[in-house]
C-alpha positions as CSV (number, residue, x, y, z in Angstrom):
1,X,-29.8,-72.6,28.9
2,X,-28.0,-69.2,30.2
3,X,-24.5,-70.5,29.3
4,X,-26.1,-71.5,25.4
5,X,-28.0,-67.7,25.5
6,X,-24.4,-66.2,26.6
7,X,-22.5,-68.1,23.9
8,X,-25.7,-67.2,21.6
9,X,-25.4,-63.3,22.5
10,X,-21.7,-63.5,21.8
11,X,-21.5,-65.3,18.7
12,X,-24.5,-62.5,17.2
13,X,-22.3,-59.9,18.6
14,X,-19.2,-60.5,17.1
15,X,-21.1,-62.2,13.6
16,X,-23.7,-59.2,13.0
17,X,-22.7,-56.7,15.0
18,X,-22.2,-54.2,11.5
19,X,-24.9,-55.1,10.0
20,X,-27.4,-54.6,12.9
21,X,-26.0,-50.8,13.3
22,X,-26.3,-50.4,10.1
23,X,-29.6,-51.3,9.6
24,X,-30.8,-49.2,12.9
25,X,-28.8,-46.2,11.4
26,X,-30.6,-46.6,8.6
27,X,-33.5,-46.4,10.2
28,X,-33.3,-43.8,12.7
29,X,-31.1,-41.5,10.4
30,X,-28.8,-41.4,13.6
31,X,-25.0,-43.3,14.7
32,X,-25.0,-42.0,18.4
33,X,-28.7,-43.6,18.7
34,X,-28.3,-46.5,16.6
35,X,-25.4,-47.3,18.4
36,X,-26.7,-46.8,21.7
37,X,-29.5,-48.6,21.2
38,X,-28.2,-52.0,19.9
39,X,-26.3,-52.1,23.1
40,X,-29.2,-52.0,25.0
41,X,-30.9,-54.5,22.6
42,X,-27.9,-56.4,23.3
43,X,-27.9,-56.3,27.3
44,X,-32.2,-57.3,27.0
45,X,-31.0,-60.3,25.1
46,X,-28.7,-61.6,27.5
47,X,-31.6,-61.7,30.4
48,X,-34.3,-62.4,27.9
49,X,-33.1,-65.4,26.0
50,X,-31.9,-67.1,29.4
51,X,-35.9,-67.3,30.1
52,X,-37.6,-67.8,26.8
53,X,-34.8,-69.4,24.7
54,X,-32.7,-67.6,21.9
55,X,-35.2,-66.5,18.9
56,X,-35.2,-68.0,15.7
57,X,-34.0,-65.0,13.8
58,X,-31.7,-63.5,16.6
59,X,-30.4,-60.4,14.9
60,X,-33.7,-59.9,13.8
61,X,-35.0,-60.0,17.0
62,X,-31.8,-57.6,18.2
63,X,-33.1,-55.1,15.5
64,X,-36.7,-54.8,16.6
65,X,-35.3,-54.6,20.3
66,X,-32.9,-51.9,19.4
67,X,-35.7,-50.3,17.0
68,X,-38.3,-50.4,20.3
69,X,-35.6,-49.1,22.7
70,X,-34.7,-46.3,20.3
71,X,-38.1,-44.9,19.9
72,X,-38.6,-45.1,23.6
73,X,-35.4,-42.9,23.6
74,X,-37.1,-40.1,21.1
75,X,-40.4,-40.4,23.2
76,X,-38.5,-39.7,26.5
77,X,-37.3,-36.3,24.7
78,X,-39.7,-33.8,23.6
79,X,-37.7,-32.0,21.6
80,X,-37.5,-34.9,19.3
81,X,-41.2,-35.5,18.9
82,X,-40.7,-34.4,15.3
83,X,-38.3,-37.4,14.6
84,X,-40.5,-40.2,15.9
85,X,-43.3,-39.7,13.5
86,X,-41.2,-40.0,10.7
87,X,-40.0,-43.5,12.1
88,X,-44.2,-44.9,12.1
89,X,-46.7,-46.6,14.4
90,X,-44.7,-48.4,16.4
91,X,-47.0,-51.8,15.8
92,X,-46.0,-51.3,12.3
93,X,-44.3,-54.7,11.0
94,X,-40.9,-54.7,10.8
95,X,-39.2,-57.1,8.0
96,X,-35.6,-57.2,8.4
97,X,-33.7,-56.6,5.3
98,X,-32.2,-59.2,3.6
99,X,-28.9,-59.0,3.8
100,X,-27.6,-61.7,1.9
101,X,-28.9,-60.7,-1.6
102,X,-26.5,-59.3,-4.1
103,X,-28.2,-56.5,-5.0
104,X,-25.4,-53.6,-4.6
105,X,-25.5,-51.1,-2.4
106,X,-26.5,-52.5,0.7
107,X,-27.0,-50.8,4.1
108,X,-22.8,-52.2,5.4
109,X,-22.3,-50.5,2.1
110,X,-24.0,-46.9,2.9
111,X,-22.5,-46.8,6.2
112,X,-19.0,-47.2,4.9
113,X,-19.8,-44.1,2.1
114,X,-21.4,-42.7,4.6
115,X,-18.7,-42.3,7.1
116,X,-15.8,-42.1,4.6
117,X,-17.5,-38.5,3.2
118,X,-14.6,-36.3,2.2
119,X,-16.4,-33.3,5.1
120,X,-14.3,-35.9,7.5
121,X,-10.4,-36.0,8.1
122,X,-9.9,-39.0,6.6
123,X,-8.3,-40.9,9.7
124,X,-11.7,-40.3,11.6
125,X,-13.2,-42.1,8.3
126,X,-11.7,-45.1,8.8
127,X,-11.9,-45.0,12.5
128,X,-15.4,-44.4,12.5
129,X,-16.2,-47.1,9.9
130,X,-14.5,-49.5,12.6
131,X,-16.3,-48.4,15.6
132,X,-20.1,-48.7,13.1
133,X,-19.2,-51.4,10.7
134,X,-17.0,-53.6,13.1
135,X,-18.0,-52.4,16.6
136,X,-14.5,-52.5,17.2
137,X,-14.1,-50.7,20.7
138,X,-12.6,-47.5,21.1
139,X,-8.9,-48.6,22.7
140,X,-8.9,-51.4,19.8
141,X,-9.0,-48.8,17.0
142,X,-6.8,-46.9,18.9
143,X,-3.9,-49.5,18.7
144,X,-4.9,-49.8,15.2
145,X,-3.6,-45.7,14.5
146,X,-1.1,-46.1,17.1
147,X,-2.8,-43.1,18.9
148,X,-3.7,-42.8,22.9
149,X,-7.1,-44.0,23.5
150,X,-8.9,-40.3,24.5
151,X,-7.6,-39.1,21.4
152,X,-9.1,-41.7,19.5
153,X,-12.9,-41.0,21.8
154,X,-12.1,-37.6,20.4
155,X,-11.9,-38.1,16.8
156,X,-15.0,-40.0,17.0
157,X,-17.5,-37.9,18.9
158,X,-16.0,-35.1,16.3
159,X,-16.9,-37.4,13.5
160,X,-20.5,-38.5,14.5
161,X,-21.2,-34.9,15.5
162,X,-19.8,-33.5,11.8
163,X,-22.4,-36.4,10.1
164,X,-25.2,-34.8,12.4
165,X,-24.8,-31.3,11.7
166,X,-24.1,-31.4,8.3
167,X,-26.7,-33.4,7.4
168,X,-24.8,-35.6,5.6
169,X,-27.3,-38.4,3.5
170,X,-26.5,-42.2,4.5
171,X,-26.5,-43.3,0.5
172,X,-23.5,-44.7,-2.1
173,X,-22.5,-41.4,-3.7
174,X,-22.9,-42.0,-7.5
175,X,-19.8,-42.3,-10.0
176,X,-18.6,-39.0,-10.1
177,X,-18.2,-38.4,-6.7
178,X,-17.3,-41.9,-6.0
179,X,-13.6,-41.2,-6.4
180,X,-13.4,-38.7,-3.8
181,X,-14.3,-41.6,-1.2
182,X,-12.6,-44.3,-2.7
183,X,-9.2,-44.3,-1.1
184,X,-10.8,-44.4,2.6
185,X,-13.3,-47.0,1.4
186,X,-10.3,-49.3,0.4
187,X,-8.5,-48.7,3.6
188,X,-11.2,-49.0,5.9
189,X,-12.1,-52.4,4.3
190,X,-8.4,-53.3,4.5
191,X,-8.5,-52.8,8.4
192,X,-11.5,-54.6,9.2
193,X,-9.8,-57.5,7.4
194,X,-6.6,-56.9,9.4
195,X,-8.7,-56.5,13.0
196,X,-10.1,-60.7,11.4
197,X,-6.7,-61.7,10.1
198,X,-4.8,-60.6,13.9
199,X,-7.5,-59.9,16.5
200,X,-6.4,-57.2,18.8
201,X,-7.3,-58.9,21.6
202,X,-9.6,-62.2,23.1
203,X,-7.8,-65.3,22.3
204,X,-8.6,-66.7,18.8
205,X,-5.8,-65.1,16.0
206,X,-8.1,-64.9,14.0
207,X,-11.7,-63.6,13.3
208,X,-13.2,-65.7,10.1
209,X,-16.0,-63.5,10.1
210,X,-14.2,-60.4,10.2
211,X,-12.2,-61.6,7.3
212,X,-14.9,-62.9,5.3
213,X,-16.9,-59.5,5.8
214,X,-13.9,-57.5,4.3
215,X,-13.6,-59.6,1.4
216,X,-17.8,-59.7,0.4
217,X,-17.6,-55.7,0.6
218,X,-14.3,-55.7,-1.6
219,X,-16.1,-57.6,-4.1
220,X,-18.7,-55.1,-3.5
221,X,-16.6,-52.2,-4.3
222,X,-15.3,-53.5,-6.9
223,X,-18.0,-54.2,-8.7
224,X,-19.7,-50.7,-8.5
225,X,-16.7,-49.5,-10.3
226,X,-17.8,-50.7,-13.5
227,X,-16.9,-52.7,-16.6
228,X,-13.5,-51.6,-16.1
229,X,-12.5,-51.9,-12.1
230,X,-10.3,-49.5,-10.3
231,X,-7.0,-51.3,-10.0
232,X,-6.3,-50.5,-6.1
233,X,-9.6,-51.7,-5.6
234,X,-8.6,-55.2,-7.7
235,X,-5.3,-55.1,-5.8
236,X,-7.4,-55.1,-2.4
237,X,-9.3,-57.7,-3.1
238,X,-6.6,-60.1,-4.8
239,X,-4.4,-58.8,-1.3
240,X,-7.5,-59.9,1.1
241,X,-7.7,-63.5,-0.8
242,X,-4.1,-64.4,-0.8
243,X,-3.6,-63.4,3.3
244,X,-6.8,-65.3,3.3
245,X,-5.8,-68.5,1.6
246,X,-3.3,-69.0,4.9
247,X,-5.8,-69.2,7.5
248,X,-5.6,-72.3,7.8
249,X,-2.2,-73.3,8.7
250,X,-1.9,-70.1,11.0
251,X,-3.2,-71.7,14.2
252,X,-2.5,-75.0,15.6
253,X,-5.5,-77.1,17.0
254,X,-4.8,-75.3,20.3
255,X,-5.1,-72.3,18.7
256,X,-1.6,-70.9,18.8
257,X,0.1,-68.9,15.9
258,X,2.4,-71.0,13.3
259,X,5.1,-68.7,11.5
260,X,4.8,-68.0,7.9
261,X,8.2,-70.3,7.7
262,X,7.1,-73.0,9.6
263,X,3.0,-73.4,8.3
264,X,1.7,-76.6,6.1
265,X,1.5,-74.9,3.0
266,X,-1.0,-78.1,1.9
267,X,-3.2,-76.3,3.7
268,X,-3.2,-73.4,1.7
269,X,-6.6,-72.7,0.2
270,X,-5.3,-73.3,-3.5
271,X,-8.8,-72.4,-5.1
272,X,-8.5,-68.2,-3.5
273,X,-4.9,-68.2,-4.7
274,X,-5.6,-69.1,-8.4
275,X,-8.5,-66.7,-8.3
276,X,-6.0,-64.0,-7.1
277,X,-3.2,-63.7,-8.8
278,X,-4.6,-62.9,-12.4
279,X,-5.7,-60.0,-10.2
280,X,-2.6,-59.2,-9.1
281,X,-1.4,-59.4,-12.7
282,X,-4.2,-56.9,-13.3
283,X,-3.7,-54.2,-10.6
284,X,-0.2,-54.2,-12.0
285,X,-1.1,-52.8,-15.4
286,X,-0.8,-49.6,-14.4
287,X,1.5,-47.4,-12.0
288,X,0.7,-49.8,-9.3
289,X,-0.5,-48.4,-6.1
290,X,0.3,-49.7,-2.4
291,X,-2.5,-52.1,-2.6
292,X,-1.5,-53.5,-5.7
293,X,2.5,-54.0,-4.3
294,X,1.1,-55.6,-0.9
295,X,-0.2,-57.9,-3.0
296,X,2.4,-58.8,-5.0
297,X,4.2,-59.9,-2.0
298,X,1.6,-62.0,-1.0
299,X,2.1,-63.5,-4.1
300,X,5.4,-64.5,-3.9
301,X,4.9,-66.1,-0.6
302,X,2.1,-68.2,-1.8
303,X,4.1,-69.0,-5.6
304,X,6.4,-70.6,-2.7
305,X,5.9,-74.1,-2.7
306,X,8.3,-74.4,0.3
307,X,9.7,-71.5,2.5
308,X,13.2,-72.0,1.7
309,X,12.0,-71.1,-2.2
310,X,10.4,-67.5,-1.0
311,X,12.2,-65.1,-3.1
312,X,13.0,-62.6,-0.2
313,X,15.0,-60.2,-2.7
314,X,12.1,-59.5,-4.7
315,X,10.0,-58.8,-1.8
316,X,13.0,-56.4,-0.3
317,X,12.7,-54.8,-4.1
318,X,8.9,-54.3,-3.7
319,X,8.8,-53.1,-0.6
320,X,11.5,-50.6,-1.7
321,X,8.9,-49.5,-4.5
322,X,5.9,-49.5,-1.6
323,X,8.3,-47.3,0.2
324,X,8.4,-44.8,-2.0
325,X,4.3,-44.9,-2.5
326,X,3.5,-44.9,1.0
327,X,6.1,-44.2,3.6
328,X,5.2,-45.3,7.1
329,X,7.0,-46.8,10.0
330,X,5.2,-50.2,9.7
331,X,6.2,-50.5,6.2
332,X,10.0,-50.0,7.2
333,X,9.4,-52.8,9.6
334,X,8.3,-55.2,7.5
335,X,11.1,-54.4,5.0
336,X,13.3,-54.7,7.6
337,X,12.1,-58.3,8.1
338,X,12.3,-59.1,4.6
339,X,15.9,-57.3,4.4
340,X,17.0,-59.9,7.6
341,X,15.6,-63.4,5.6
342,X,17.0,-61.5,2.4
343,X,20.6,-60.5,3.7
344,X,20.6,-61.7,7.6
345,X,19.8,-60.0,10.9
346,X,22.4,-57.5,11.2
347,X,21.4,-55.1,8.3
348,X,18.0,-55.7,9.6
349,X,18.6,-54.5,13.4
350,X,20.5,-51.4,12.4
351,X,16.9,-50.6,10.2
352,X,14.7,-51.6,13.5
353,X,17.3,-49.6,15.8
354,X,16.9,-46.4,14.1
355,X,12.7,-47.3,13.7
356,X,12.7,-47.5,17.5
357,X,14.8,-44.4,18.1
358,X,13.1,-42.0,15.3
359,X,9.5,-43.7,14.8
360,X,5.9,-43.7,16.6
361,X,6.1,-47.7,17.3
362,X,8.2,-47.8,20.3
363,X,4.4,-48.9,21.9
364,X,4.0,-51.5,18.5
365,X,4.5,-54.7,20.2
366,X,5.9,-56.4,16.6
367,X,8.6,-53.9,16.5
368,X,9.8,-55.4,19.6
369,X,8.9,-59.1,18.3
370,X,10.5,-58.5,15.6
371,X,13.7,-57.1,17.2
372,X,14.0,-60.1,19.5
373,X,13.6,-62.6,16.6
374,X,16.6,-61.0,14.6
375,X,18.9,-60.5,18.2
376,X,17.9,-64.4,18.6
377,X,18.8,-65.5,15.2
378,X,21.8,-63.1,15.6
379,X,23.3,-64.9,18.9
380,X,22.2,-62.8,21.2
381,X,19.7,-64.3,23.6
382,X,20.2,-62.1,26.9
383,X,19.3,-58.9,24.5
384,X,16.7,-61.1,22.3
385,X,14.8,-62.0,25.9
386,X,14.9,-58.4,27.0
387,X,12.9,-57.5,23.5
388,X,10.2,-60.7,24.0
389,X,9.4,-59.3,27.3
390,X,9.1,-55.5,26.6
391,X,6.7,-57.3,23.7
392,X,4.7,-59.0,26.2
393,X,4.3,-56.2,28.0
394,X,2.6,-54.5,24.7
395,X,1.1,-57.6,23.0
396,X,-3.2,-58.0,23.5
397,X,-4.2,-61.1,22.3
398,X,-4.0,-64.4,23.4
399,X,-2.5,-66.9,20.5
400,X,0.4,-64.2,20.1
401,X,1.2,-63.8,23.6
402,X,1.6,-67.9,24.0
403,X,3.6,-67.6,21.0
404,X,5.8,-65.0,22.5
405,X,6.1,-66.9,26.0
406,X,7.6,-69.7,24.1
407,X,10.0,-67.4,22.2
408,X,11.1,-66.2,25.7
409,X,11.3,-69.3,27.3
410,X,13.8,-70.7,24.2
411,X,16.0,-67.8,25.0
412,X,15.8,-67.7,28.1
413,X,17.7,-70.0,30.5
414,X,15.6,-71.7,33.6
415,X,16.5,-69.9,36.8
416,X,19.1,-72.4,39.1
C-alpha cells in the first residue's frame, strides 16, 4: 500500500500539478500561498494515503487539503484576517471545477494571462508560467534560459511580488488587450511542450502529459482568437502536433532515445500529421513568423518517408529565414546541424566552433553533443570523445545520458 500511495502521489504530481495551483490561486487570489500550500497538501498525502488508501478523486482531495492548509495559514496571521472571510465558512462545500469541459477560459488558462501581463519583463512571464503552470523547479527553468539558478529564484520572487502589489486580476484579458500578451502566451506554451517533449531531468525522454497539456491550451489559444486565428498561434499548434506525431519512435522499449535518422517512421502518428500541415500551409500566408518556419521544418521531416529523402537544403534555407526573425544561439546550432547533413561536418564545426567561442551555450550540453557527433562523423574520434564527455558532464536526464555513454563508448577505444 505505501509503495502504490508513493507512485499514486507521484503520478498526481507530475499529471495535475498546473491545474491544482491554479485552481488554489484562484481561490486564494495569491501564487506564493497557493503554491505553498499544495506542497503541503502534497507531503499530507504521501503519510495519509499510506493509511487510508488513495481517494477517489485525488487532486480533488489535494485541493481541499491545500485549500484547508491555506486558510490555516491566513488564521495563523492576524494581519490577514481580512482575507479569510472573503475565502467562506470553512465547512462550506467545495466542488472542484471541472476541468475537462471546453468552455474557454479555464483557470490553466487565467494563470498563463495572468502571469504573461505586459507589467512583467517578459522572460520572468514565461518563467513564472513554468514554475505555476508546470511546477517545473527553479534549476529546471533555469537550464531552460540558460541562466544560473539564483538568478532565475530572483526573477521569480520579483515576478510574484510585481502580481501582488500591483494588483494585477487573474482573468483572460479581452480582445483588445489580448495582443499585448500574445507573444509570451505562445512561448510559454512552446516551453512547457519542450520541458514534455525532452524532460530536463528523471529518466523518461519524454513527458506525454506535459506534451499533451501544451497542445489542449494551443488549441485553446487559438480558438479565443476568433473566426480568423492569429497565424503564430496556428503555426504553434501545427509545430506542437508534428514534434508530437514522433513520440513514438523516440524511445526504445528500454526507454532510450532513437535519432531522428534512425526512428520507424511507421510509427509516426499519421492522423496529427495530416491535421497539421494544412496548418502549416496556413501560418505561411502571411510574413511567416518563427513559429510558423519551426514548423515548416517539421514538415519536411515528417513529408520524409525515409531519412535519406529529408530535404536538408530546404531546412538550411529556412532556418536561414528563421535566422533572420529570431536570432539566437540555439537556432545557429540547429542550423549548423542541418548545414552538416546538408553539406557535411566540416562547414558545420567551423559554425559550432565560433558558437562555442562567442555564444552563452558553452554550459548547453547539445552544443557539445552536437560537436562530438560532427568530429565523429568527421574522423576524429579522440576529439569527438573529448566533446561526449564534457556533454555528460552537462547532460540531466537519464535516456540522453545512456544515449551519450554509447556515443562515447563507439569512439572510444577499451583501455588495454
Amino acid at each position: 500500500m505505501s509503495l502504490d500511495a508513493a507512485a499514486a502521489v507521484e503520478a498526481v504530481y507530475r499529471s495535475d500539478w498546473g491545474r491544482i495551483v491554479a485552481a488554489l490561486i484562484s481561490l486564494l487570489g495569491d501564487f506564493d500561498l497557493a503554491e505553498e500550500s499544495a506542497q503541503e497538501a502534497f507531503t499530507a498525502a504521501v503519510h495519509q494515503w499510506r493509511v487510508s488508501g488513495v481517494p477517489e478523486f485525488p487532486r480533488a482531495w489535494i485541493i481541499q487539503t491545500a485549500r484547508h492548509k491555506a486558510i490555516d495559514r491566513i488564521r495563523r496571521q492576524a494581519s490577514l484576517a481580512q482575507k479569510l472571510e472573503s475565502l467562506g465558512p470553512e465547512s462550506e462545500p467545495f466542488e472542484e471545477p471541472d476541468y475537462d469541459s471546453t468552455e474557454i477560459p479555464d483557470d490553466r488558462l487565467r494563470l498563463i494571462f495572468t502571469c504573461c501581463h505586459p507589467a512583467l519583463a517578459p522572460e520572468a512571464q514565461v518563467a513564472l508560467t513554468l514554475r505555476t503552470l508546470c511546477g517545473l523547479e527553479t534549476d529546471e527553468i533555469a537550464r531552460a534560459f540558460l541562466v544560473p539558478v539564483p538568478t532565475m529564484a530572483q526573477r521569480l520572487v520579483r515576478a510574484k511580488g510585481k502580481i501582488r502589489d500591483a494588483g494585477i486580476p487573474y482573468v483572460v484579458p479581452g480582445t483588445n488587450d489580448m495582443a499585448a500578451r500574445l507573444d509570451a502566451v505562445l512561448t510559454v506554451i512552446y516551453l512547457v511542450f519542450n520541458e514534455g517533449y525532452a524532460a530536463t531531468r528523471g529518466g523518461p525522454l519524454v513527458r506525454t502529459d506535459l506534451c499533451a497539456e501544451a497542445i489542449r491550451l494551443g488549441r485553446l489559444v487559438r480558438s479565443l482568437m476568433g473566426p480568423q486565428p492569429h497565424a503564430e498561434a496556428t503555426a504553434l499548434l501545427a509545430l506542437m502536433l508534428l514534434h508530437d506525431a514522433r513520440r513514438d519512435a523516440r524511445i526504445d522499449d528500454a526507454g532510450d532515445l532513437i535519432i531522428l535518422e534512425e526512428q520507424d517512421r511507421g510509427r509516426w502518428h499519421q492522423t496529427q500529421i495530416a491535421e497539421a500541415l494544412p496548418l502549416v500551409a496556413e501560418a505561411f500566408r502571411g510574413a511567416p513568423g518563427p513559429f510558423a518556419l519551426q514548423a515548416a521544418i517539421a514538415a519536411v521531416h515528417c513529408r520524409a518517408a525515409r531519412a535519406e529523402d529529408t530535404d536538408w537544403r530546404q531546412i538550411v534555407r529556412l532556418y536561414d529565414l528563421l535566422e533572420g526573425v529570431q536570432p539566437s544561439s540555439v537556432v545557429s546550432l540547429n542550423r549548423a546541424v542541418a548545414v552538416a547533413m546538408a553539406e557535411g561536418p566540416q562547414p558545420a564545426l567551423a559554425i559550432i566552433d565560433a558558437l562555442a567561442a562567442t555564444s552563452d551555450l558553452d554550459n548547453y550540453h547539445l552544443l557539445h553533443a552536437a560537436r562530438a557527433d560532427l568530429l565523429r562523423r568527421a574522423g576524429s574520434p579522440a576529439e569527438a570523445a573529448e566533446s561526449y564527455k564534457r556533454a555528460l558532464a552537462l547532460v540531466t536526464n537519464g535516456s540522453e545520458r545512456r544515449f551519450l555513454q554509447r556515443r562515447l563508448r563507439e569512439v572510444q577505444p577499451p583501455a588495454a
